[in-house]
N, C-alpha and C positions, 0 to 999 in steps of 0.2 A: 504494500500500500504506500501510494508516496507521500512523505510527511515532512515537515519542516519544522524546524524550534522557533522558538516566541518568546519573550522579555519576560520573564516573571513579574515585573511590574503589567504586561498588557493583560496578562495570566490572571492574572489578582484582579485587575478592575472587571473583566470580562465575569469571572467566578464568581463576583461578587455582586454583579448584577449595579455597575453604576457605570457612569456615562461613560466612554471614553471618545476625543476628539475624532478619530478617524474611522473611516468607513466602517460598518459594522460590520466582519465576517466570521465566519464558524471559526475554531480555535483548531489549531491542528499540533501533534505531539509527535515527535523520534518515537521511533518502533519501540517495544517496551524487548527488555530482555527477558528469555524463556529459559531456566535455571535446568539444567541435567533431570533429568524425572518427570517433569512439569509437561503435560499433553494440552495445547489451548484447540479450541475449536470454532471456527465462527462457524453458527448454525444462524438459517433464515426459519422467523416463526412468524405464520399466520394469524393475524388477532383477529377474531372473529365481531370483538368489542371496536375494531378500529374502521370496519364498513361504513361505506357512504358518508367519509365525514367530508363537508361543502368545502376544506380546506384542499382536499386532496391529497392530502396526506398518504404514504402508502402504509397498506394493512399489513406490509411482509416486511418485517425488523430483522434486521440484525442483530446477532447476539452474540458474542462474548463469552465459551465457556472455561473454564479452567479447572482441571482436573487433577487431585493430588497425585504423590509418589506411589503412593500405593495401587493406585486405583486398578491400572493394565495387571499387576500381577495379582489381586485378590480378587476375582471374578464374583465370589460369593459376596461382598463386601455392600456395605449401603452407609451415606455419607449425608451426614449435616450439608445445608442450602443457605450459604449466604447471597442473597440477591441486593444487587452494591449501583445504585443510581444516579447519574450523570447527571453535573447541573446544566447550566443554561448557554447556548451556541458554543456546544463542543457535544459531538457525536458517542456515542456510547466506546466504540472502536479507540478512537482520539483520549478519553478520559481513562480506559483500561489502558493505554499505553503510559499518558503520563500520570496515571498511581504507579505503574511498575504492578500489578496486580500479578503475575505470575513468582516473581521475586516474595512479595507480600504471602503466597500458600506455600511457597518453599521453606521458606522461614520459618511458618507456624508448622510447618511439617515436622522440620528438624525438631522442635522441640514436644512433638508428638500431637501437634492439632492441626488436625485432617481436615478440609472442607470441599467442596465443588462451591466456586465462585462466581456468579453469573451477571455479566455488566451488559443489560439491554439497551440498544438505541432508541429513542424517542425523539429524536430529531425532526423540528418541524418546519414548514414555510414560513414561521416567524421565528426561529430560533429552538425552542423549545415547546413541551406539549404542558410543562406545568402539571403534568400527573395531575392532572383534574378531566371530568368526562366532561365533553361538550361534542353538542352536535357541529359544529364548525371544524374541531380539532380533531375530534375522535375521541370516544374515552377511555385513556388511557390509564387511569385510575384501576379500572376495570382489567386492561390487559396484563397492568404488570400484577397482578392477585388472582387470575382466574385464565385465560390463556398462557402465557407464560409460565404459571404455577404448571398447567398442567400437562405443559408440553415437556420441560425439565424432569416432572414425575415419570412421565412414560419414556421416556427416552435417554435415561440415565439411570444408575443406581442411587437413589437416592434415597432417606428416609422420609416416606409421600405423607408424612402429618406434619400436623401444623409444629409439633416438638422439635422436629427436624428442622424450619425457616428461620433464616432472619432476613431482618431488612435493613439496611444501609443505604444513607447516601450522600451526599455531601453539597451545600448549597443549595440550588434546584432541587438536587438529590435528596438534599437533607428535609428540604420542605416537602417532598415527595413521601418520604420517610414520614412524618407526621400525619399528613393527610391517607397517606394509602394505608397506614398504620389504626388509625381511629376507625378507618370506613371497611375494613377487614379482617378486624382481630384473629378472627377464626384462622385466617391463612400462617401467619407468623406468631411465634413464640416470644422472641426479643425481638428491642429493634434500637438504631444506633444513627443520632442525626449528624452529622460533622457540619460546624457552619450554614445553620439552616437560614435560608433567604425569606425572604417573603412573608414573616412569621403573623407580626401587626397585620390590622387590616390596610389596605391603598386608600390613597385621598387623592383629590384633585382640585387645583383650584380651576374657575373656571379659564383662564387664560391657559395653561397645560391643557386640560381637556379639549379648546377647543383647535389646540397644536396637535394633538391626538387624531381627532375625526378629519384635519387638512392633508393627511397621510397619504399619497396616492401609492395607491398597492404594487404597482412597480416601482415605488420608491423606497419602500422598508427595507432592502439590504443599503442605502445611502442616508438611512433616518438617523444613523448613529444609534450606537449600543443600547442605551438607557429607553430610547423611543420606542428602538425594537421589543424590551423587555415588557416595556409599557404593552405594547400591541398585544404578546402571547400572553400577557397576564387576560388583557379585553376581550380576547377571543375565547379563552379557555374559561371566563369566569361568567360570560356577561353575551353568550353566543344571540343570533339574532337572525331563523333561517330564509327571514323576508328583506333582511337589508347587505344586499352586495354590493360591492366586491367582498368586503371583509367578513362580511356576516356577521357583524357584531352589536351587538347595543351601545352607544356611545355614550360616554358617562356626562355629556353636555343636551340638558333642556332646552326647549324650542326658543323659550328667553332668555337663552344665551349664560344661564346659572347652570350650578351644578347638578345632574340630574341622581337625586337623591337614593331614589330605588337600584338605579346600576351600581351607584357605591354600595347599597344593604345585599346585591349580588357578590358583589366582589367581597365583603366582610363576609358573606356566610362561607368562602373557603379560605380565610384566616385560620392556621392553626389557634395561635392564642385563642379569639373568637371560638373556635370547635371546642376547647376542651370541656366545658360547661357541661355541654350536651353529649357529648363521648367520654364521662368519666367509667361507666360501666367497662366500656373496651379498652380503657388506660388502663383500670386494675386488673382488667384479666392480663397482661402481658407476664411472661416471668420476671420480665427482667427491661427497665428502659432508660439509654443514654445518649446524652447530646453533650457536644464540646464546644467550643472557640476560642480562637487567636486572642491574646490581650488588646493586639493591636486591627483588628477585624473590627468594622463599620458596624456588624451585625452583632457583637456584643449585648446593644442592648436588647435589641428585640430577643435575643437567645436566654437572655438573663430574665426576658418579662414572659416570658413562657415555663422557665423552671420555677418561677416563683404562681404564676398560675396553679403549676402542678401541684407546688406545696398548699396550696390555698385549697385544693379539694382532698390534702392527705393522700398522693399520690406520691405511692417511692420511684425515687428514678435518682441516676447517680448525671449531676452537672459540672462539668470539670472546664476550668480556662486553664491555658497556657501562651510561656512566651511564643509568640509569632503572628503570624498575620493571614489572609484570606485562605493562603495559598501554600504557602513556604513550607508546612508541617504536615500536610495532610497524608502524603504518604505513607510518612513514618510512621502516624500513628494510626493511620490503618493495618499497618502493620504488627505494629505493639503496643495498641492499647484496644482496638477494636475486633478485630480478631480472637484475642485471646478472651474479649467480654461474649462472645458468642459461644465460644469452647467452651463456658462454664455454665453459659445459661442454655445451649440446644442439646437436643439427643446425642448424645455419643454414636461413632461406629458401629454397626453392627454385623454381623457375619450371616 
């Protein structure tokens, strides 16, 4: 696949979901290295949740598998499922390569924890699909907990309960994590936000909004980053199958104010906002964790959600450290996320 490196500074602002001056495009990462043992697989999976969405979006994702040391020589063997979600304009492919995701199960191999690791694309004509279901976008909410689940169960040795899942993901990913998390308990056991974006509800003044709806739809890969992020948040929160191109509801009223009801659209997939109404599915988890950068924009909204959680007597372990959007994430998916699933999913089985 051919790839090219990028400034950790563009990395971070991209990941992070805020403006950056120059033209907005997808992120692309150096091939990741595949460690002696390590089997990766891209598999194409059909979401049957991703039909007819008005974006056009395709139904057949890419996916990202990765397979422990073990795996070719214990035929009998069945393995814990962490599914690990990509944030926002960087392709499912792009993100497994720069986590080093294959490095990442070697690692926990050596130290005896085993996983099958699955990084699916949801790459969309505005950047991202926002793991939220919309008829414009597709619902994708839906695929990564219910196609995806079930394609990885038949088609791998896996442990096919929910004891066996986690879910991960990091910014986009991370808000992915939350949301696909609260809205499917049953599928996943744990689950693990890294720098989750998006967390607070969106606002708009009317002067943004109505920069928003002047958008021409061949224009959104030159709208710049922030605008773009703007758009997939509009479409995937606030769809609208009567108003094209974008199919969207425009969060600007006919008198030029803010249009009230699209922003109570966009707050009802606010994490913070869900927890209220999804504290049932928060306590059934085993086990639940989100982290961030000292130096990460998204600090507080990451900080006004685990304080959420404590507010309804909800355990979940919230950990900051030194670094920033981008810089760490890796690593600690390496050795600090990984090994929190090893303790909270099903173990190997024979």
């Amino acid at each position: 696949m051919p790839s090219k490196s990028i400034s950790g500074k563009l990395l971070a602002a991209a990941l992070a979901l805020v403006a950056v001056p120059a033209t907005a495009q997808n992120i692309t990462a150096p091939d990741a290295v595949i460690p002696e043992g390590i089997t990766v697989e891209e598999v194409f999976v059909h979401g049957a949740s991703l039909e007819g969405n008005l974006e056009e979006n395709s139904a057949t994702r890419s996916v990202m598998v990765v397979l422990p040391p073990s795996y070719a020589s214990s035929p009998e063997r069945h393995y814990p499922v962490v599914y690990y979600l990509h944030g926002f304009a960087i392709s499912g492919r792009d993100f497994y390569d720069y986590m080093q995701v294959p490095t990442a199960v070697a690692d926990n191999a050596a130290e005896g924890r085993e996983f099958i690791v699955v990084v699916p694309d949801t790459l969309t004509a505005m950047g991202g699909s926002m793991y939220s279901n919309s008829v414009t976008v597709g619902n994708f909410r839906d695929f990564i907990a219910t196609d995806l689940v079930a394609y990885v169960d038949s088609h791998y040795r896996t442990i096919p309960t929910r004891e066996g899942r986690g879910l991960a993901g990091h910014s986009m990913g991370g808000y992915g994590t939350w949301v696909v998390g609260m809205t499917h308990p049953e599928v996943f056991n744990a689950i693990w936000a890294q720098s989750a974006c998006c967390v607070s509800p969106r606002n708009e003044t009317p002067e943004s909004a109505a920069a928003m709806a002047a958008v021409p739809r061949e224009g959104v890969d030159d709208s710049g980053f922030g605008m773009r992020a703007g758009l997939a948040s509009a479409t995937a929160w606030a769809p609208d199958p009567t108003n094209p191109p974008f199919y969207v509801q425009w969060p600007l009223a006919e008198d030029g104010s803010v249009d009230r009801l699209v922003l109570a659209q966009w707050a009802a997939n606010s994490p913070l906002a869900m927890v209220a109404g999804h504290v049932e599915a928060l306590e059934s988890f085993a086990a639940i964790g989100s982290d961030v950068g000292t130096e990460d924009g998204l600090i507080r909204d990451d900080t006004l959600i685990s304080q959420q959680l404590e507010r309804f007597g909800i355990e979940h372990i919230f950990e900051t450290y030194d670094g920033n959007h981008v810089n760490r994430i890796g690593e600690r998916f390496s050795s600090v996320v990984l090994p929190f699933f090893a303790e909270h999913l099903a173990s190997e089985t024979e």
